[in-house]
FIRO-803806 format. One record per residue (C-alpha): x, y, z; residue in three letters. Coordinates in pm, 1 decimal, always signed. Example, Ala and Ser with C-alpha at 12.3 -4.5 7.8 and 13.67 -1.06 7.14 Angstrom:
+----------+----------+----------+--------+
!       c1 !       c2 !       c3 ! sedren !
+----------+----------+----------+--------+
!  +1230.0 !   -450.0 !   +780.0 !    ALA !
!  +1367.0 !   -106.0 !   +714.0 !    SER !
+----------+----------+----------+--------+
END
This chain:
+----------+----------+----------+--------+
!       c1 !       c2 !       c3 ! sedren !
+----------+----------+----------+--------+
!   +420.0 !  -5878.1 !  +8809.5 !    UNK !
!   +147.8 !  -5689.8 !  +8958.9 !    UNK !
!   +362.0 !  -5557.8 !  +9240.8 !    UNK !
!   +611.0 !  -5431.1 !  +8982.8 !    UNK !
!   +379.8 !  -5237.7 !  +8802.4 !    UNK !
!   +203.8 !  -5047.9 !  +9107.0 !    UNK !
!   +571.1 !  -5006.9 !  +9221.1 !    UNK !
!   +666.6 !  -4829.2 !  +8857.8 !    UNK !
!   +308.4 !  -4647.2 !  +8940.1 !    UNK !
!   +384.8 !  -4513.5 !  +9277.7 !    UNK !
!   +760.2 !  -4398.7 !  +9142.4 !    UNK !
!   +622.0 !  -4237.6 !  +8837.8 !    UNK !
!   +325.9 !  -4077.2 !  +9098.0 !    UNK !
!   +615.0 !  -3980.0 !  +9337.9 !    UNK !
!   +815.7 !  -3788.6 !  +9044.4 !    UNK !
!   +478.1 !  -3613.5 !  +8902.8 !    UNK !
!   +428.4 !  -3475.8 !  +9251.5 !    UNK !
!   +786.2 !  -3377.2 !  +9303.3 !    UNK !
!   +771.1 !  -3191.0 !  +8934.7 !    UNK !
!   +579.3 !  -2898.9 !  +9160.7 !    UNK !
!   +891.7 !  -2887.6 !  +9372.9 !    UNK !
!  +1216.4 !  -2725.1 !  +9300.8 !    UNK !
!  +1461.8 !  -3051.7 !  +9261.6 !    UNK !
!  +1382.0 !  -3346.4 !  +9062.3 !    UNK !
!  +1618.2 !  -3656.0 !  +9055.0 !    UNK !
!  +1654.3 !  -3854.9 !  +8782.4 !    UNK !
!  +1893.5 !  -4198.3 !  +8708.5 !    UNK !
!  +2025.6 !  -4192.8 !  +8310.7 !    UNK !
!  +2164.3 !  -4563.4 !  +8207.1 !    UNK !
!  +2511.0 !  -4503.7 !  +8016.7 !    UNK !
!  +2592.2 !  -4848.2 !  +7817.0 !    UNK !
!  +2950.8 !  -4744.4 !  +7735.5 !    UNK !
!  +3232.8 !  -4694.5 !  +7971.1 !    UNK !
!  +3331.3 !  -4325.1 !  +8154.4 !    UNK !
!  +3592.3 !  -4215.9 !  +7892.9 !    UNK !
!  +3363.1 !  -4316.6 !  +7604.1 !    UNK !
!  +3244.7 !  -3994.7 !  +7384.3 !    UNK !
!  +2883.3 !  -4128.7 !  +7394.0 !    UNK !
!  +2886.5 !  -4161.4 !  +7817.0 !    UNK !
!  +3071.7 !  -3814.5 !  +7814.3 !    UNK !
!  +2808.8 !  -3611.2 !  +7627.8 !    UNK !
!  +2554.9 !  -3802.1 !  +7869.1 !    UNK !
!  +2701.0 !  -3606.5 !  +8133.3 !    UNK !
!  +2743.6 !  -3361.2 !  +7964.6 !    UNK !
!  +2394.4 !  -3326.3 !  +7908.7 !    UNK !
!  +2316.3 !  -3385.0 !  +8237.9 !    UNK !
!  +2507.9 !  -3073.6 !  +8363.8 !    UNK !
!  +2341.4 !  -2829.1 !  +8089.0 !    UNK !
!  +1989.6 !  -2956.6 !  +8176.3 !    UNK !
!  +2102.7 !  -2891.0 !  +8595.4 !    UNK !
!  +2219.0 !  -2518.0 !  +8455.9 !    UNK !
!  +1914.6 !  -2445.8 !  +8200.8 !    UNK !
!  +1674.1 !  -2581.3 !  +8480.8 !    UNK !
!  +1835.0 !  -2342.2 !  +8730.8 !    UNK !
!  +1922.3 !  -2667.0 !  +8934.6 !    UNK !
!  +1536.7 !  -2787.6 !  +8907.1 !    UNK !
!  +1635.3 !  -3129.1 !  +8740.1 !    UNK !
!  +1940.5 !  -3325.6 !  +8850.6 !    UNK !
!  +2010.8 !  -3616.3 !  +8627.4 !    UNK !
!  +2287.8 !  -3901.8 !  +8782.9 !    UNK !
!  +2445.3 !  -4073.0 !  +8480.9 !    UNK !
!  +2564.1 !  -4437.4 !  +8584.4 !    UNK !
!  +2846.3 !  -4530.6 !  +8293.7 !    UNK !
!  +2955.5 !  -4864.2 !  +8162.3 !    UNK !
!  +2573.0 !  -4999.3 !  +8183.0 !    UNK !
!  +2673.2 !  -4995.3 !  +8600.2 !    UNK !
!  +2269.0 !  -5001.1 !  +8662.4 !    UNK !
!  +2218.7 !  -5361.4 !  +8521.1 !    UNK !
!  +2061.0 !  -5317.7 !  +8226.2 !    UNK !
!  +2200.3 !  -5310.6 !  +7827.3 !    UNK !
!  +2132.3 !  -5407.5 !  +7497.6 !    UNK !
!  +1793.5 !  -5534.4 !  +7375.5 !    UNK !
!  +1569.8 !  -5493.5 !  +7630.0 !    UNK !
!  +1684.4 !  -5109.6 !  +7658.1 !    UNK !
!  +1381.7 !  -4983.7 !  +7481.4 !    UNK !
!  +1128.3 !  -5219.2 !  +7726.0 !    UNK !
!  +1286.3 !  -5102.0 !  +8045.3 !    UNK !
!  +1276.5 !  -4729.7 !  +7922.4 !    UNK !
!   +899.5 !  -4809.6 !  +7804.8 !    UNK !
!   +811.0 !  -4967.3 !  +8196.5 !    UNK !
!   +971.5 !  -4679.0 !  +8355.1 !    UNK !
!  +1221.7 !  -4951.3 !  +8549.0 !    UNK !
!  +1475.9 !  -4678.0 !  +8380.9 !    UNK !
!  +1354.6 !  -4304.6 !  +8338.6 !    UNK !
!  +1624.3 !  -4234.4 !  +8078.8 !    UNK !
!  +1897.5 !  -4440.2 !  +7876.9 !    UNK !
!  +2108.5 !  -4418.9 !  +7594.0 !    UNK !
!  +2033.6 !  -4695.5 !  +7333.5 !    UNK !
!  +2251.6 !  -4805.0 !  +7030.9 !    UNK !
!  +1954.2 !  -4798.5 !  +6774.1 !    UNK !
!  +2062.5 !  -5094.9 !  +6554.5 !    UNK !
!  +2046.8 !  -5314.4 !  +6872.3 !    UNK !
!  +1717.8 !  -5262.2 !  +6912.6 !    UNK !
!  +1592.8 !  -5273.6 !  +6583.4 !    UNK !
!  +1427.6 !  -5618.4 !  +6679.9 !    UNK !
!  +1149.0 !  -5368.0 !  +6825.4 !    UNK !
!  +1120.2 !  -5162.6 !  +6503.4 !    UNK !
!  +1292.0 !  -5188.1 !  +6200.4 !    UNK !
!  +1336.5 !  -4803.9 !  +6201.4 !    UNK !
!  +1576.6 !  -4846.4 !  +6421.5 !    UNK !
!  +1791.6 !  -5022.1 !  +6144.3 !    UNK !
!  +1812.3 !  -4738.3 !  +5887.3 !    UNK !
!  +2151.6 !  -4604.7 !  +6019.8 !    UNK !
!  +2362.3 !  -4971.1 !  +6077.2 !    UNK !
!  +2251.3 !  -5020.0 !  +5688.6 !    UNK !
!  +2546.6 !  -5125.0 !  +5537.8 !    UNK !
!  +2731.9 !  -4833.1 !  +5275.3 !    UNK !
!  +2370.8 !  -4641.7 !  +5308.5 !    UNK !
!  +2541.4 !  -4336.5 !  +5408.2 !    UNK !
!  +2960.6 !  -4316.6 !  +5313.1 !    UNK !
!  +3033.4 !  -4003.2 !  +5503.2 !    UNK !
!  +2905.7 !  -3797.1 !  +5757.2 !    UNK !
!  +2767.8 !  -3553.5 !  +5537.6 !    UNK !
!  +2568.1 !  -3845.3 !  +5467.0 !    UNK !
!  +2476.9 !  -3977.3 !  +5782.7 !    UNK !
!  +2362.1 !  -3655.6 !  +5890.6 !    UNK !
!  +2140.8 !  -3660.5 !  +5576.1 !    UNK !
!  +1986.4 !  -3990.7 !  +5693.7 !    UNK !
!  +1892.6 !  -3926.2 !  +6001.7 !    UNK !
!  +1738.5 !  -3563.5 !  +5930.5 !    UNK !
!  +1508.9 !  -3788.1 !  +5657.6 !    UNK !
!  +1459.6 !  -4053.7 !  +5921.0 !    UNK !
!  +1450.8 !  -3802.5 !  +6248.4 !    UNK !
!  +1045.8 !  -3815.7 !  +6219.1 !    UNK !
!  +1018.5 !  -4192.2 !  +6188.8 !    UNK !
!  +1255.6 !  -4224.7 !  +6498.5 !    UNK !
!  +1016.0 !  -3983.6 !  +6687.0 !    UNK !
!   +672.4 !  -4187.7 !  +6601.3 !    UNK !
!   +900.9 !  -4535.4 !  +6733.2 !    UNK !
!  +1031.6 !  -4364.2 !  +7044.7 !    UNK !
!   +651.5 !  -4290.0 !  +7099.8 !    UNK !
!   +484.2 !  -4640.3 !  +7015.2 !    UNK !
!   +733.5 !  -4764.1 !  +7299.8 !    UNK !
!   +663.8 !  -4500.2 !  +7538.4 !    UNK !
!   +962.3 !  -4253.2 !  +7540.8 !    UNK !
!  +1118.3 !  -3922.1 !  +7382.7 !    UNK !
!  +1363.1 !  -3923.9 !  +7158.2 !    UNK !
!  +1593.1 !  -3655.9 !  +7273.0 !    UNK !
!  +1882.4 !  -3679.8 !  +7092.6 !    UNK !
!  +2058.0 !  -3895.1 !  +6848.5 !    UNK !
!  +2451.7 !  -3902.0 !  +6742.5 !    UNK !
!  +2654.7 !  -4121.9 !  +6560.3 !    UNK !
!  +2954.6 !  -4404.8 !  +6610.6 !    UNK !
!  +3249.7 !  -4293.5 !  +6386.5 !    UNK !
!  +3225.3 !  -4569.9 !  +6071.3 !    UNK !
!  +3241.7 !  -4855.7 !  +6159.1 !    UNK !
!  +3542.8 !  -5104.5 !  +5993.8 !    UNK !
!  +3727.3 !  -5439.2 !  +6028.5 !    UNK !
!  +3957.1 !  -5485.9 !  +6313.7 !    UNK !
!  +4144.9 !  -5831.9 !  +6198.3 !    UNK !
!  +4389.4 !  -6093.2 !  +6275.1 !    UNK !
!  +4515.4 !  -6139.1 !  +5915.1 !    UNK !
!  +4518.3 !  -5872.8 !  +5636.4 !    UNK !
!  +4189.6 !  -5866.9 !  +5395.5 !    UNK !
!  +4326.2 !  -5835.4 !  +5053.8 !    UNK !
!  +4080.5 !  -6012.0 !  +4820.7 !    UNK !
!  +3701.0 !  -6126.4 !  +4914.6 !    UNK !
!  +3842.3 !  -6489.8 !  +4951.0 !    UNK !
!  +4021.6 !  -6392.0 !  +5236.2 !    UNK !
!  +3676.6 !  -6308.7 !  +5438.5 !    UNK !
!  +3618.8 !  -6688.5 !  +5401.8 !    UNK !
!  +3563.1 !  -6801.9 !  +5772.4 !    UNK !
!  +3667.4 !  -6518.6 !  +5953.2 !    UNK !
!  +3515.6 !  -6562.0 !  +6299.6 !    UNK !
!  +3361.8 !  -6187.1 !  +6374.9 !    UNK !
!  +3203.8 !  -5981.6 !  +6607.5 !    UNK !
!  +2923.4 !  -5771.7 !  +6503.7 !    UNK !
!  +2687.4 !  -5536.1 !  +6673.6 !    UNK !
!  +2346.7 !  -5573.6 !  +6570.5 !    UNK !
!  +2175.7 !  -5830.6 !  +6300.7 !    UNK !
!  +2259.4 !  -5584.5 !  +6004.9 !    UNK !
!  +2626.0 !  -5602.4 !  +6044.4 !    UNK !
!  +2579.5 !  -5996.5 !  +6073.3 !    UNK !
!  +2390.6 !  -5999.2 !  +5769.6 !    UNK !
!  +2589.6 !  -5884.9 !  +5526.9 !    UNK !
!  +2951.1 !  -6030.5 !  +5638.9 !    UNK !
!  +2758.7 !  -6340.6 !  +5639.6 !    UNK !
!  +2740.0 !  -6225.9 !  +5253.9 !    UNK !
!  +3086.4 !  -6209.3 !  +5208.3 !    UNK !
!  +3186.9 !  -6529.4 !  +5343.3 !    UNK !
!  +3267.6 !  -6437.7 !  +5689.9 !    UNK !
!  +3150.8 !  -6606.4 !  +6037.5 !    UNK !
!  +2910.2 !  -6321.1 !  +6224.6 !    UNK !
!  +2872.8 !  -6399.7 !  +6594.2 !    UNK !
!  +2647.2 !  -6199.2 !  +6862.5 !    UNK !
!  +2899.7 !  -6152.4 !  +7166.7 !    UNK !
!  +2837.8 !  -5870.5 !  +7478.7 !    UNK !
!  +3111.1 !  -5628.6 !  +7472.0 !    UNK !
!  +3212.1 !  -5758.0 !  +7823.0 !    UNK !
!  +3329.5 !  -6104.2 !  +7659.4 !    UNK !
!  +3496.6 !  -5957.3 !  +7370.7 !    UNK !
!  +3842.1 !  -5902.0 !  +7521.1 !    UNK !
!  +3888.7 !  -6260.7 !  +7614.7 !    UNK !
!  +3694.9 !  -6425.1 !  +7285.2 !    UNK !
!  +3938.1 !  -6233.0 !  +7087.6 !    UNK !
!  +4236.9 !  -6354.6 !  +7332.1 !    UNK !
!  +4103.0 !  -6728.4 !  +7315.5 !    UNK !
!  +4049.4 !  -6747.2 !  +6946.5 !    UNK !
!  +3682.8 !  -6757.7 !  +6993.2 !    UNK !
!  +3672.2 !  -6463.9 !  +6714.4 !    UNK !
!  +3927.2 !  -6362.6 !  +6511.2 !    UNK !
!  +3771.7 !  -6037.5 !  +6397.2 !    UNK !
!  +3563.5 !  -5747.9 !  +6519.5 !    UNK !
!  +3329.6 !  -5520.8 !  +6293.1 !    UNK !
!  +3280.8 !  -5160.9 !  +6498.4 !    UNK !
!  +3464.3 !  -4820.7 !  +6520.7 !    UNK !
!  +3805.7 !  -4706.1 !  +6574.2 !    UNK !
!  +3720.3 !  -4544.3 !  +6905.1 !    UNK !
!  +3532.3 !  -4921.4 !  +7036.7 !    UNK !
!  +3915.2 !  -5069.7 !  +6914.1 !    UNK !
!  +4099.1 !  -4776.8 !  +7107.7 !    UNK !
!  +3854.6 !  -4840.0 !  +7427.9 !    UNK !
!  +3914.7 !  -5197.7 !  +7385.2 !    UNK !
!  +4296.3 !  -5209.5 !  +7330.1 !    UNK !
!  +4263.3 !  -5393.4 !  +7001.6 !    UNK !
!  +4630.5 !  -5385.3 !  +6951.2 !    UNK !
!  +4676.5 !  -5642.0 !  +7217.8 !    UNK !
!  +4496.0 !  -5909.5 !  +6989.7 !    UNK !
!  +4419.8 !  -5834.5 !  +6618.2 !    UNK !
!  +4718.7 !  -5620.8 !  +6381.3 !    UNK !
!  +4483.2 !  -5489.3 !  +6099.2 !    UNK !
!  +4187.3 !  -5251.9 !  +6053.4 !    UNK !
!  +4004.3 !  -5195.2 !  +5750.7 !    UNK !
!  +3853.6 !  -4854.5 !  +5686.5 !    UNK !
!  +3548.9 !  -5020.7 !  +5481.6 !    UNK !
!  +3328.2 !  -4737.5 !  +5628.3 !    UNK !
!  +3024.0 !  -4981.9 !  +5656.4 !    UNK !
!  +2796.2 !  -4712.8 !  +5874.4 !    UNK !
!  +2771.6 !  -4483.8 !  +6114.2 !    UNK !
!  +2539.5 !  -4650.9 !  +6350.0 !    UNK !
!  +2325.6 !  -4399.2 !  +6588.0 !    UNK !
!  +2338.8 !  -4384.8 !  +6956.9 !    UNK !
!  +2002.6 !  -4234.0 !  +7116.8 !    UNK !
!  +1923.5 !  -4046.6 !  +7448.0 !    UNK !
!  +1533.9 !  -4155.6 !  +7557.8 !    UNK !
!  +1338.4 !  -4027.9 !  +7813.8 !    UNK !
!  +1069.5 !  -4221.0 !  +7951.0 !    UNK !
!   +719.5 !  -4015.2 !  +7822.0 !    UNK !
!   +585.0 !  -4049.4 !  +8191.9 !    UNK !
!   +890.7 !  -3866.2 !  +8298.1 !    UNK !
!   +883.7 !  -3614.3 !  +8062.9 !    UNK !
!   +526.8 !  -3531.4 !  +8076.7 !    UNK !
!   +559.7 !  -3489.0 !  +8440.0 !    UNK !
!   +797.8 !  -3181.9 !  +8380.8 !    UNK !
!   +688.1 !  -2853.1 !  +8379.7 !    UNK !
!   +697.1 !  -2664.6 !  +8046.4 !    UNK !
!  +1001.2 !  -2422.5 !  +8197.8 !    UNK !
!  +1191.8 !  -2763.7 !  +8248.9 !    UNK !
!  +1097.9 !  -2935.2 !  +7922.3 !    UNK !
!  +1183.1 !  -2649.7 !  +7795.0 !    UNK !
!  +1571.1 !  -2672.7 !  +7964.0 !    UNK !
!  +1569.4 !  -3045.1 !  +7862.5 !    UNK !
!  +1483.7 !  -2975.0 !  +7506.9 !    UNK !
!  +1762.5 !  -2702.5 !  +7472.9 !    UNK !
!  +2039.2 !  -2922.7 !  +7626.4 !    UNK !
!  +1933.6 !  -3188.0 !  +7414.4 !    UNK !
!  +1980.0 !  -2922.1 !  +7048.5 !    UNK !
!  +2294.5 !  -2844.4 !  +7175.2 !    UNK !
!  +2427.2 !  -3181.2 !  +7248.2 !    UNK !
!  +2373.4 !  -3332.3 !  +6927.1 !    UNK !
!  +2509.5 !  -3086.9 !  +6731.2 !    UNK !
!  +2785.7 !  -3113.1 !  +6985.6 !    UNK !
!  +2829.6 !  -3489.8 !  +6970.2 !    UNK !
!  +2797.8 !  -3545.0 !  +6578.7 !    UNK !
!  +3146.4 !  -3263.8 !  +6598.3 !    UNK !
!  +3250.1 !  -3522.1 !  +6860.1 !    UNK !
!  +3223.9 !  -3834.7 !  +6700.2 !    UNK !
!  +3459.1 !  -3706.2 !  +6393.9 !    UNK !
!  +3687.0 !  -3573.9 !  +6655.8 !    UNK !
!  +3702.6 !  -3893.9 !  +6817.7 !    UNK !
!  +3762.7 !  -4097.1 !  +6537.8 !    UNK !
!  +4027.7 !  -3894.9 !  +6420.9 !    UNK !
!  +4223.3 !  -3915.8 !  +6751.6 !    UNK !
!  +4162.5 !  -4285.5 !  +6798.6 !    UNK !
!  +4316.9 !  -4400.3 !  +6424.6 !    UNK !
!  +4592.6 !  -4171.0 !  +6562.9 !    UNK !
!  +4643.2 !  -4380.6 !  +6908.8 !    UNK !
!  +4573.3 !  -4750.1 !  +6710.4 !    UNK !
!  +4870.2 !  -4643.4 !  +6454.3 !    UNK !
!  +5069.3 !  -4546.0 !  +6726.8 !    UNK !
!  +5009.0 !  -4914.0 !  +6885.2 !    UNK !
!  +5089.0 !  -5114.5 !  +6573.2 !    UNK !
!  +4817.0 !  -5151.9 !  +6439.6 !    UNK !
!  +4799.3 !  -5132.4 !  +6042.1 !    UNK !
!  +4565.1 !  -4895.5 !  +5916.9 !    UNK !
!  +4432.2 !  -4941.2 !  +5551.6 !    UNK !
!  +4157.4 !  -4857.7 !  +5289.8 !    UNK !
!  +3991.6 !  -5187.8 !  +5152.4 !    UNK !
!  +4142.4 !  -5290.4 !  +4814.6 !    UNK !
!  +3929.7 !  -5250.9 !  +4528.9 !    UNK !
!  +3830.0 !  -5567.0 !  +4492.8 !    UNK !
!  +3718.0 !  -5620.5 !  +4873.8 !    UNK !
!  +3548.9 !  -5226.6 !  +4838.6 !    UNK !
!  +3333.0 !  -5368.3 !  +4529.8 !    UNK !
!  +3210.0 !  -5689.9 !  +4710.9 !    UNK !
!  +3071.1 !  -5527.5 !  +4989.8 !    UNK !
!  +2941.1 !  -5270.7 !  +4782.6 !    UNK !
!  +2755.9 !  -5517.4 !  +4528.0 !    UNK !
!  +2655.3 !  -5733.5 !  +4875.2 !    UNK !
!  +2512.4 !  -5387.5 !  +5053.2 !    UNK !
!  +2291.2 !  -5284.4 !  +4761.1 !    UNK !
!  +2177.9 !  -5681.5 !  +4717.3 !    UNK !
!  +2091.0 !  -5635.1 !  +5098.1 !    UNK !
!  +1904.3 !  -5344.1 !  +5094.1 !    UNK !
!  +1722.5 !  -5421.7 !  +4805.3 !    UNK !
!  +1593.0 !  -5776.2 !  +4991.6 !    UNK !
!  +1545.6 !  -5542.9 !  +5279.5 !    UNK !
!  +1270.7 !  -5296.7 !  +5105.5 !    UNK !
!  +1071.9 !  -5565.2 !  +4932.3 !    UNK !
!   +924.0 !  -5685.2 !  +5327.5 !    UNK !
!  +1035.7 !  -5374.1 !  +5488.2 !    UNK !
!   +764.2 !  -5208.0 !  +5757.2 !    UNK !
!   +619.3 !  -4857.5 !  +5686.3 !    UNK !
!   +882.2 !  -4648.0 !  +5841.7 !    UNK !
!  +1183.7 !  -4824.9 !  +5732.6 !    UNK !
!  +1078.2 !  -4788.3 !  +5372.0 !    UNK !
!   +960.3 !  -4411.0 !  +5455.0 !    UNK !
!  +1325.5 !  -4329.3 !  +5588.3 !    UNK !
!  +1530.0 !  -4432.8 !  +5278.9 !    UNK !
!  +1281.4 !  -4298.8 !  +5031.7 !    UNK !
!  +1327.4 !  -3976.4 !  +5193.0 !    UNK !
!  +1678.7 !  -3978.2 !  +5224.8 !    UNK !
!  +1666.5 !  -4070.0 !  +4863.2 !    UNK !
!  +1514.8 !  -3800.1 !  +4759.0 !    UNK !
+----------+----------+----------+--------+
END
């Protein structure tokens, strides 16, 4: 352990020095595959910081979590400077603060008029997290809404009885636990072939995730229940950042406005062309009857409600200000 850290000290020493020099390199962790929206605004990113910086910082962006390291411990290796940047889905870290929750609340926002409105109210509660664990929040942009990619067709709320799914973060497994349903935790890696071996029938995420995944292959119905629209982050480890000059932050911090105003037009965009491509592959494409719309909406406000009464600080800061 003590070797690690003086080695994370000498890198972090290395970069400071080389922030007085004209190139500085930097790795940025991707989770999602090369064709995903999220991985393409990375490098997107990447180039606009290389062109504001007048070629001063290079960021490499390694796609489909190719560097090793994904999901829960994101925000640690970030924090230890193992990884000087990464993108994070927020609700998969929201073991590490609850904050990072607020968005993968289910029916909190409906739209993306709303979700916008939540994270503007939540935006300063994100920042103070990033910080306790070390790192810059750079930008934030959300999954299109997530629904119910299915075996058999959900009609009435007894049909959610036993449904084997696949959720994302502890949220998502909360509440279909709610309605009946099985919630497991599976990596994305293992999804494919749990869905192929019957080891879940069901799978609670996006229509661009089913696209990328060629749901078609295994499941014939998804559900537009518009349960969230979960945030995907771009972190910078504080080290790293402080060790830029203000000309680069600067660049950095411009890149970073652009791209989420970018990527928020780019999620919608996305979504739109994927329910396009799933339609086109069989798969049925449906609003949740009224009956299914009214249980989840009676079990979201049930779970939020149980949510706020032990909530930390900033969690219950976040929706009183979106509330407002």
């Amino acid at each position: 352990m003590f070797k690690r850290i003086i080695a994370i000290l000498l890198t972090v020493l290395v970069f400071a020095v080389s922030a007085q020099a004209s190139d500085i390199k930097m790795d940025c962790n991707a989770i999602y595959g090369a064709s995903n929206f999220h991985s393409q605004g990375a490098q997107l990113f990447a180039d606009k910081v290389k062109e504001y910086s007048e070629g001063s910082v290079l960021i490499s962006v390694h796609p489909g979590g190719s560097l090793g390291f994904k999901g829960p411990e994101l925000l640690k290796t970030v924090k230890d400077g193992t990884l000087p940047m990464s993108d994070i889905l927020m609700g998969v870290v929201s073991g590490s603060d609850q904050v990072f929750g607020v968005s993968s609340m289910p029916l909190l926002a409906k739209n993306y008029a709303e979700a916008k409105k939540l994270y503007d109210a939540s935006r300063p509660y994100y920042d103070k997290a990033c910080k306790k664990w070390k790192q810059k929040l750079l930008y934030a942009a959300p999954w299109p809404p997530s629904g119910l990619f299915t075996k058999k067709e959900l009609k009435t709320p007894a049909d959610f009885k036993g449904i084997k799914v696949r959720t994302y973060d502890k949220n998502g497994a909360e509440l279909l636990k709610m309605t009946g349903a099985s919630p497991l935790s599976l990596p994305w890696g293992e999804l494919y072939s749990a869905l192929q071996t019957g080891l879940v029938d069901s799978v609670l995420t996006s229509a661009v995730s089913g696209k990328d995944g060629k749901f078609w292959e295994n499941v014939k119905y998804f559900s537009k229940i518009n349960y969230a629209f979960p945030l995907n982050m771009m972190v910078i480890n504080i080290d790293y950042w402080n060790a830029l000059n203000p000309a680069q932050q600067e660049a950095m911090t411009k890149a970073a406005k652009e791209m989420e105003e970018y990527q928020w037009a780019q999620s919608s965009k996305s979504n739109d062309e994927s329910l396009k491509i799933l339609a086109e592959k069989g798969i049925t494409i449906s609003e949740p009857t009224k009956e299914v719309a009214d249980m989840i909406a009676k079990d979201a406000d049930t779970m939020l409600a149980d949510t706020l009464k032990s909530a930390k600080k900033g969690f219950k800061a976040s929706i009183e200000a979106y509330r407002k």
